[in-house]
Backbone as a ProteinNet text record, in pm:
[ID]
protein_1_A
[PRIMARY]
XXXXXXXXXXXXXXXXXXXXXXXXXXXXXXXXXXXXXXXXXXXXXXXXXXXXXXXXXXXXXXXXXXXXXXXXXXXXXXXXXXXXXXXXXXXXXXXXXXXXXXXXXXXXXXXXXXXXXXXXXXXXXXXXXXXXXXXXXXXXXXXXXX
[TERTIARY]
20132.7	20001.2	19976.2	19972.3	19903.6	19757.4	19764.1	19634.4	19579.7	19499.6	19433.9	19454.1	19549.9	19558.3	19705.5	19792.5	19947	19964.9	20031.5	20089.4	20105	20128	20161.6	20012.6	19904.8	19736.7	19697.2	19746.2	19613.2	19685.9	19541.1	19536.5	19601.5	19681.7	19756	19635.8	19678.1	19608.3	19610.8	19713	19731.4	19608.3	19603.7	19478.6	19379.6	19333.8	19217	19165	19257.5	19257.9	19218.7	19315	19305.2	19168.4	19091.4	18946.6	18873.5	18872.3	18782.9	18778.4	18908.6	18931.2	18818.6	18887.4	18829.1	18648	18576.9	18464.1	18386.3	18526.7	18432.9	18418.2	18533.7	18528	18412.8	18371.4	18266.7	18144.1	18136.8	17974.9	17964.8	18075.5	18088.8	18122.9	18120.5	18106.8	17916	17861	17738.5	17652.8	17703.3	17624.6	17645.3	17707.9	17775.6	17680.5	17484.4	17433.8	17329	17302.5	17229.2	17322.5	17430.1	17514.3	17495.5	17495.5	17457.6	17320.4	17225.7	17106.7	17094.9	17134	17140.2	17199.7	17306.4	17413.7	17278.4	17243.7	17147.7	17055.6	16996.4	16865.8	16910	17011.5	17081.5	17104.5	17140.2	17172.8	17079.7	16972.8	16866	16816.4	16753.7	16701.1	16589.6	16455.5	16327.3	16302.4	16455.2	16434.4	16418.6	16475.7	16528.3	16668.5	16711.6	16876.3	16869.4	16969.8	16988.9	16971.8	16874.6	16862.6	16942.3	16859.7	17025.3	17089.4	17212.5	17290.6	17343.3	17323.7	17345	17520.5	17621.7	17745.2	17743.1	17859.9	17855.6	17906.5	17961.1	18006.8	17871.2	17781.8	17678.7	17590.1	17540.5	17535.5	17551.6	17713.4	17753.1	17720.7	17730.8	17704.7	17496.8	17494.9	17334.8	17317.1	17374.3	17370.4	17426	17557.1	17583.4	17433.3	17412.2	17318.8	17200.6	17166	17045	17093.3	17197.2	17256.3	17263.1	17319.6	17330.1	17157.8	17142.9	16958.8	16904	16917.8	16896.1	16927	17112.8	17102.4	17067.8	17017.5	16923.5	16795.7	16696.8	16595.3	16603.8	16695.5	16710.7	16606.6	16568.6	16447.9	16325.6	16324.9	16172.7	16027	16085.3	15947.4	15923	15992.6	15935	15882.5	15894.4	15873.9	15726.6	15693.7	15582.7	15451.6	15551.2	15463.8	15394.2	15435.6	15462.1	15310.4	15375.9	15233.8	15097.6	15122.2	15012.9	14911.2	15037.4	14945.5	15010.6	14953.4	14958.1	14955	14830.5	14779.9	14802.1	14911.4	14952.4	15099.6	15152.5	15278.9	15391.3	15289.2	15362.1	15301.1	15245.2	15231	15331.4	15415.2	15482.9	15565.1	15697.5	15838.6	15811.3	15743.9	15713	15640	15528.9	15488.7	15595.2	15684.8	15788.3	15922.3	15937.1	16020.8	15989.6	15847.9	15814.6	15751.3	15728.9	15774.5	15889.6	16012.3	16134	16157.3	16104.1	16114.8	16080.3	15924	15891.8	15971.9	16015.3	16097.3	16242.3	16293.4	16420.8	16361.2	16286.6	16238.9	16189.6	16112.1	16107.8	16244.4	16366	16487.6	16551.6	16551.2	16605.8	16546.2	16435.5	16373.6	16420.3	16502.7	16588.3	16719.5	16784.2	16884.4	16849.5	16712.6	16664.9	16514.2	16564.3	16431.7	16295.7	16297.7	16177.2	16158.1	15976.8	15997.5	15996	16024.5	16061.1	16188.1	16245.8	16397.6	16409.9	16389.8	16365.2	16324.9	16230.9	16178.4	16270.3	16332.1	16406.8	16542.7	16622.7	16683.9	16711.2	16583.3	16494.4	16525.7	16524.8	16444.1	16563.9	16678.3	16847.9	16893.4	16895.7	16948.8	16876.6	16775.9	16708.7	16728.9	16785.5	16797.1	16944.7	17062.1	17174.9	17197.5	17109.1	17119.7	17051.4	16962.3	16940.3	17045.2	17136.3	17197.1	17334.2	17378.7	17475.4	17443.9	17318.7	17271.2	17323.2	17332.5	17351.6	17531.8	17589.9	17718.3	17814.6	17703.9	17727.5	17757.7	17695.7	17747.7	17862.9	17869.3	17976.7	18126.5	18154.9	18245.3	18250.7	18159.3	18209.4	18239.3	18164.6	18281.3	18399.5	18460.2	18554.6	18666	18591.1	18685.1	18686.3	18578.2	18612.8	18733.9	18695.8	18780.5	19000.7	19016.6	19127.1	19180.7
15330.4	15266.8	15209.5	15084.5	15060.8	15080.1	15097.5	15108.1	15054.6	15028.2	14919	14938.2	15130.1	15156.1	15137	15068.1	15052.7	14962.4	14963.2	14846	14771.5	14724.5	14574.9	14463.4	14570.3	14511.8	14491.3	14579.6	14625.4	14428.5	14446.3	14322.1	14358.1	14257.6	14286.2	14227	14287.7	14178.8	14026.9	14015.2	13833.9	13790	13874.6	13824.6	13829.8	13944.7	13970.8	13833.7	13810.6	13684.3	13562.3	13529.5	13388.6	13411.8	13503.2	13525	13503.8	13537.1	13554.8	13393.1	13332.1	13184.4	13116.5	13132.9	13057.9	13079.2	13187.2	13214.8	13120.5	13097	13067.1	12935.9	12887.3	12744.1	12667.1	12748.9	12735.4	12744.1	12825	12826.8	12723.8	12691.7	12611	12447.2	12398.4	12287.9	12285.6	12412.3	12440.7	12413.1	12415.9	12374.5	12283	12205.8	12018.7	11993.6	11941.5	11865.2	11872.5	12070.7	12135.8	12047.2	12082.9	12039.4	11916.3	11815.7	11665.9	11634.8	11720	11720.5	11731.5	11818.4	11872.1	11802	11762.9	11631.1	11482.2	11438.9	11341.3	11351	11490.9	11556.3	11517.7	11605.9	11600.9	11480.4	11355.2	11242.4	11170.4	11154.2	11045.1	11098.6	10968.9	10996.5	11042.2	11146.8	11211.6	11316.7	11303	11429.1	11598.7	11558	11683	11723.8	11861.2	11851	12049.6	12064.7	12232.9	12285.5	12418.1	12501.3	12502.2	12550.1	12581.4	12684.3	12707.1	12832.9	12826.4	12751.6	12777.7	12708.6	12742.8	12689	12626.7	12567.2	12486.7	12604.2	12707.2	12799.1	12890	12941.3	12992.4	12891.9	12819.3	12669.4	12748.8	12701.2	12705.4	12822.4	12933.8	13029.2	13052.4	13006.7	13019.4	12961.7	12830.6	12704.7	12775.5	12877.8	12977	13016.8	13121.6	13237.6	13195.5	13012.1	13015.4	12962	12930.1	12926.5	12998.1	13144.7	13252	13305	13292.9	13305	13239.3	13093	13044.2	13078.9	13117.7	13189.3	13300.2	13392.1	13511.5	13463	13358.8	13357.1	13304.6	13199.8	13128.9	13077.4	13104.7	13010.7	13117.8	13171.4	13259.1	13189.4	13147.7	12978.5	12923.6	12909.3	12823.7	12934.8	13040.6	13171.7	13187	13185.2	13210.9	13112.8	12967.2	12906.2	12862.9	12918.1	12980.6	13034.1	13167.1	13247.7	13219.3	13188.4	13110.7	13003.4	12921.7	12762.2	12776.6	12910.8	12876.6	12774.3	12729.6	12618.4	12474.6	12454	12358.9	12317.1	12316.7	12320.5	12228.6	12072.7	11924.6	11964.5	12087.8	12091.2	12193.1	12273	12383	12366.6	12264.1	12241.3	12161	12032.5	11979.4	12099	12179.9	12302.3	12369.8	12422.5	12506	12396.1	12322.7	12224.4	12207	12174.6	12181.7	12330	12438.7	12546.8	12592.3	12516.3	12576.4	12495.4	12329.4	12275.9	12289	12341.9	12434.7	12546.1	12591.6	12725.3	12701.9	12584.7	12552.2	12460	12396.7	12363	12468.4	12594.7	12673.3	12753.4	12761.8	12836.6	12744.5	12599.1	12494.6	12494	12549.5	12570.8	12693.3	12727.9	12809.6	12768.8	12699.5	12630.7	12452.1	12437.9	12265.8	12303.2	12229.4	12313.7	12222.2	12081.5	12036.5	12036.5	12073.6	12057.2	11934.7	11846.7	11708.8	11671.5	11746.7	11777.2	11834.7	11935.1	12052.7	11963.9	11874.8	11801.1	11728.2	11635.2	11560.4	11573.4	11693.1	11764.1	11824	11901	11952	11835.9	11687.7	11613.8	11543.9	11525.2	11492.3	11600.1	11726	11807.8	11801.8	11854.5	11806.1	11715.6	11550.6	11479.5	11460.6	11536.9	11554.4	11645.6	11768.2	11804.4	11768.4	11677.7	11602.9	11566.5	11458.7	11373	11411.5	11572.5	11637.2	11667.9	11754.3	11762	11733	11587.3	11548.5	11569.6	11567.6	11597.5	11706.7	11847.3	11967.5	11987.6	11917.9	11956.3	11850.8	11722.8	11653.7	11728.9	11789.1	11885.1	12037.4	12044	12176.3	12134.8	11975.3	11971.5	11909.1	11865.1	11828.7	11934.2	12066.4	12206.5	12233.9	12234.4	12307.2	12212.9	12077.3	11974.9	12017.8	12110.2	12086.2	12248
7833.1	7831.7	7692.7	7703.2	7586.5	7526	7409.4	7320	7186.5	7152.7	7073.3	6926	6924.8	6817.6	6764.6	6870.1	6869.3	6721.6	6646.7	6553	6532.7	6696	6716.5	6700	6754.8	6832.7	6681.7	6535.5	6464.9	6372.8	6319.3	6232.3	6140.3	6044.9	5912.4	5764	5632.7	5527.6	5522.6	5577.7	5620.8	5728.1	5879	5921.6	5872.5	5816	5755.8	5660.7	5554.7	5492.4	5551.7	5640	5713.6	5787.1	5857.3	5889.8	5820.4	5681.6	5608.4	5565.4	5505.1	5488.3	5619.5	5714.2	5873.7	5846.7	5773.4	5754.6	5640.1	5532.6	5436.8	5440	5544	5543	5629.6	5721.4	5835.7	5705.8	5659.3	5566.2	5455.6	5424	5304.7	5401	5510.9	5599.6	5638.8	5658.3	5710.7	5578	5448.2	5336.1	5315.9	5329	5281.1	5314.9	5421.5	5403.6	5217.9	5268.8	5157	5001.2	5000.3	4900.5	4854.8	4927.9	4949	4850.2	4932.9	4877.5	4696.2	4689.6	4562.3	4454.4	4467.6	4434.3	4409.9	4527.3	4515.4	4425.1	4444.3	4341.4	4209	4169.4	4026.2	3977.6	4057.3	4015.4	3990.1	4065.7	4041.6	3926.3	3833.2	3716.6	3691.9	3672.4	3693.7	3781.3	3876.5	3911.1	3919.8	3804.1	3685	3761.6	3698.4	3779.4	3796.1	3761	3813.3	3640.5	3686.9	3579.2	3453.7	3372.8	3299.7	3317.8	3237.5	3264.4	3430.2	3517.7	3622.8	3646.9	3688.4	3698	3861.7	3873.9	3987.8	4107.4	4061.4	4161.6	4224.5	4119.2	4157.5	4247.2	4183.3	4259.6	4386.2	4443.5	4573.9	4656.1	4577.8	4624.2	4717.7	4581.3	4608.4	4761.2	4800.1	4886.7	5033.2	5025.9	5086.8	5133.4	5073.6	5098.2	5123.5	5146.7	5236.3	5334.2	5389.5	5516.9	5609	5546.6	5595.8	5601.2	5515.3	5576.5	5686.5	5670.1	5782	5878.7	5944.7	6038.2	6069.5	6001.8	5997.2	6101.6	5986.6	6045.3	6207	6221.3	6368.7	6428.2	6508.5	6592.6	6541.3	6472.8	6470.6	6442.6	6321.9	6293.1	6446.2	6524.4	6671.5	6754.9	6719.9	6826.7	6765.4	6640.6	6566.8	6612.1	6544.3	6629.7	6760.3	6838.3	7016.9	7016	6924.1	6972.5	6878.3	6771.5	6655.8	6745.6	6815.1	6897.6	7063	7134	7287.7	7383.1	7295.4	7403.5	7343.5	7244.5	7221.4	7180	7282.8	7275.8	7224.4	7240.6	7152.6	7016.9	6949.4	6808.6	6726.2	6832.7	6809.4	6690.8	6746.3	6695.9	6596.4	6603.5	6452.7	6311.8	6432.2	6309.2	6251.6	6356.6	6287.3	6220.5	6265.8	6111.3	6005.8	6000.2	5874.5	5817.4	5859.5	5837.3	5752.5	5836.7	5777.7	5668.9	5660.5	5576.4	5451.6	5439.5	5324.2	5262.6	5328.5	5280.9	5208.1	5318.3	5234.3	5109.4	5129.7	4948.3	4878	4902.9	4779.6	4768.2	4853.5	4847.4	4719.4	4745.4	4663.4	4520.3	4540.6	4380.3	4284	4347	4244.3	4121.1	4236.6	4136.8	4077.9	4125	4066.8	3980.8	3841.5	3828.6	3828.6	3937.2	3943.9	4096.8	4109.1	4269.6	4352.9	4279.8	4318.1	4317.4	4276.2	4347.9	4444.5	4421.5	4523.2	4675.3	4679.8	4789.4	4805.5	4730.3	4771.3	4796.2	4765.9	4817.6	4948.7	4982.7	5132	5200.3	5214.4	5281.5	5329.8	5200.1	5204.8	5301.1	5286.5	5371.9	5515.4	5553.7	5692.2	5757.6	5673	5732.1	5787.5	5673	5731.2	5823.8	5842.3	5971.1	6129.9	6096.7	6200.4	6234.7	6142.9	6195.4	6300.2	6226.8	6245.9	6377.4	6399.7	6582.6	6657.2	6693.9	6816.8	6863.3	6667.3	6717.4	6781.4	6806.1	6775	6961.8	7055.3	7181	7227.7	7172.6	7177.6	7142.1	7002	6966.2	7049.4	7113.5	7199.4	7339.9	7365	7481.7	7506.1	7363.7	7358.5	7331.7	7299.1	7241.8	7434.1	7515	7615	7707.5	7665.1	7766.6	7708.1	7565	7563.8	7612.7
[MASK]
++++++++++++++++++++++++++++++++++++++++++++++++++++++++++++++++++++++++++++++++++++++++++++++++++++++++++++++++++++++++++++++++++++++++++++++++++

């Protein structure tokens, strides 16, 4: 009988690795619009740019860890606004975007140190994940079609 604890089943340090790779590459694709943003922020002139002392790795990291927040929070902003506005339901999802939109601009105000970066940052990223949207059920049914 086989069992799950045989030698052959258990993962090696090589998988473990290549998972963790397969992980970081997924979070660090899931920040490229955030990333974008920030990049834009830093470049335009008045916008001010990233803190000081701050390196480009922390940077990334930071850009990480509101991703992973984000998927933390998930739909809760729309659940909130659910029960906040019952009886108005075409006010819900715009409430809770810009909900989340606020938040990822004060998250962004950590590593930019004007909040007019920070906004225009927010506004670069939101808009690259709009855009990304529509592509997200196209690519899964092209994963299920192979």
């Amino acid at each position: 009988m086989h069992s799950p604890l045989d030698d052959d089943s258990r993962l090696g340090v090589l998988d473990g690795l290549q998972i963790l790779g397969l992980l970081l590459a997924a979070l660090l694709f899931a920040a490229l619009p955030l990333a974008v943003g920030v990049v834009v922020a830093c470049a335009v002139p008045g916008l001010g740019g990233l803190r000081t002392g701050l390196s480009a790795i922390a940077v990334l990291g930071l850009l990480i860890a509101i991703v992973i927040l984000a998927v933390v929070i998930g739909e809760r902003p729309l659940r909130w606004t659910a029960v906040l506005l019952p009886g108005r339901p075409r006010l819900q999802r715009p409430i809770a975007e810009l909900v989340v939109f606020f938040l990822l601009m004060a998250a962004l105000l950590l590593p930019l140190e004007s909040p007019l970066g920070a906004l225009t940052a927010a506004a670069i990223a939101c808009g690259g994940y709009r855009c990304l949207d529509p592509l997200l059920p196209r690519l899964e049914a092209r994963r299920a079609r192979q």
